[in-house]
C-alpha positions in Angstrom: -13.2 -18.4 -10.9 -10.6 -16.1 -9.1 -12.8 -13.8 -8.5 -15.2 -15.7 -7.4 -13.1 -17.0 -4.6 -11.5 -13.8 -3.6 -15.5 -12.7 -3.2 -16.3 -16.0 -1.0 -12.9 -15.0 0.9 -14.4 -11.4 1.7 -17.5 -12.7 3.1 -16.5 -15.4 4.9 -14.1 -12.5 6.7 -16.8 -10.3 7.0 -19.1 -12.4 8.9 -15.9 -14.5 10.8 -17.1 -13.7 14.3 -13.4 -14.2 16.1 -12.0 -11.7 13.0 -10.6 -8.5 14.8 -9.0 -5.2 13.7 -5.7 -5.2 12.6 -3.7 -2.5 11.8 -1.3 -2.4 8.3 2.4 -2.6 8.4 4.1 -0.3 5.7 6.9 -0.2 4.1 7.6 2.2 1.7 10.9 1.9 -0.3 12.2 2.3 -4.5 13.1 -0.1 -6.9 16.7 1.2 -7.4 18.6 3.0 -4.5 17.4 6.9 -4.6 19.0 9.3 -7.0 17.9 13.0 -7.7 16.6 12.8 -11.4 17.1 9.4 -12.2 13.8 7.4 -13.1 13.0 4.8 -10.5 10.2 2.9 -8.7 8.7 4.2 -5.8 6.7 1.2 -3.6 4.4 0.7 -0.4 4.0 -2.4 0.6 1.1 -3.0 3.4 0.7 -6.1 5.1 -0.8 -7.9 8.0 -4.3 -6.2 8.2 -7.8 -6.7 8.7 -10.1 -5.8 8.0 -9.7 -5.6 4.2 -10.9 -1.9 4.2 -7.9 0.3 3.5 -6.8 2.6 0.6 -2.9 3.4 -0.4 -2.1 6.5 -2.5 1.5 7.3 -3.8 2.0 11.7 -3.5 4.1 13.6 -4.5 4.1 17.0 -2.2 0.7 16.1 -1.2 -1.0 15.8 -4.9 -1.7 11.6 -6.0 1.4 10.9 -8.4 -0.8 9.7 -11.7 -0.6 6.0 -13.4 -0.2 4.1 -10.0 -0.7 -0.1 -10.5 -2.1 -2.1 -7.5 -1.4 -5.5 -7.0 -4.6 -7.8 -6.5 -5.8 -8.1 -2.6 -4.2 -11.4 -1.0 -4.3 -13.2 2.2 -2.4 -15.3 4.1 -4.1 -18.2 6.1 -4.4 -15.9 9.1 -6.7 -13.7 7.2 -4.4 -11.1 7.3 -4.5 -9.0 4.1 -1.8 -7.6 1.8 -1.3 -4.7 -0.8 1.0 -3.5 -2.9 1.2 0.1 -4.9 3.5 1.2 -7.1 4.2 3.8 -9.8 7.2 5.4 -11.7 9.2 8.6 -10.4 11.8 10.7 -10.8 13.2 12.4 -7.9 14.0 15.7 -7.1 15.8 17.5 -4.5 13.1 19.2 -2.0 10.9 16.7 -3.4 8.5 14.5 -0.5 7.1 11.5 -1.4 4.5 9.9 0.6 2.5 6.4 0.8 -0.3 7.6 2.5 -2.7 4.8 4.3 -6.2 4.9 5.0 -7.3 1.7 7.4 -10.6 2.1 8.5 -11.0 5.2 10.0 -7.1 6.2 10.3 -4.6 7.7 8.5 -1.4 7.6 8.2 1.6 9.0 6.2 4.8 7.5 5.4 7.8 9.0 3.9 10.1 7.5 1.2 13.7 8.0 2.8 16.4 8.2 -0.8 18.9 7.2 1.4 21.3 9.9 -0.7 
């Protein structure tokens, strides 16, 4: 049934005639505050955007960080989507980790700030 509505949801956006492009708004943070070589949660959340098109990968100096979990695609009433990715880490010193978002045909990186 859930899927079943989230299919009904796509097509009705997809052939909406007043639905417009919409870039994401990311926010990419951890679970804990940032420590070098304590185990953590690194997230990007993505919100606000439309089409529903987009991709998010987690990297780790430019290679996709493996075992990454994606929440289901939502919407608000709007029909603005939202996404989010998340996946265990470790930081390191010299380390640069990156939610990198694919919307259509741009993308865009954003860095995780440890705040240390």
């Amino acid at each position: 049934m859930r899927i079943l509505l989230c299919l009904a949801a796509l097509t009705a956006v997809c052939f909406a005639q007043d639905a417009k492009h919409t870039p994401p708004k990311v926010q990419v943070y951890s679970r804990n505050p940032g420590e070098y070589g304590k185990e953590n949660v690194l997230i990007c959340h993505v919100s606000g955007f439309h089409p529903p098109d987009i991709t998010i990968q987690l990297l780790k100096d430019g290679v996709e960080l493996p075992g990454a979990r994606q929440t289901d695609l939502a919407f608000k009433q709007d029909w603005r989507f939202h996404l989010t990715k998340n996946v265990d880490f470790t930081p390191v010193n010299g380390d640069k980790f990156v939610c990198k978002v694919t919307h259509g045909d741009k993308t865009n990186d954003y860095v995780w700030e440890p705040n240390m």
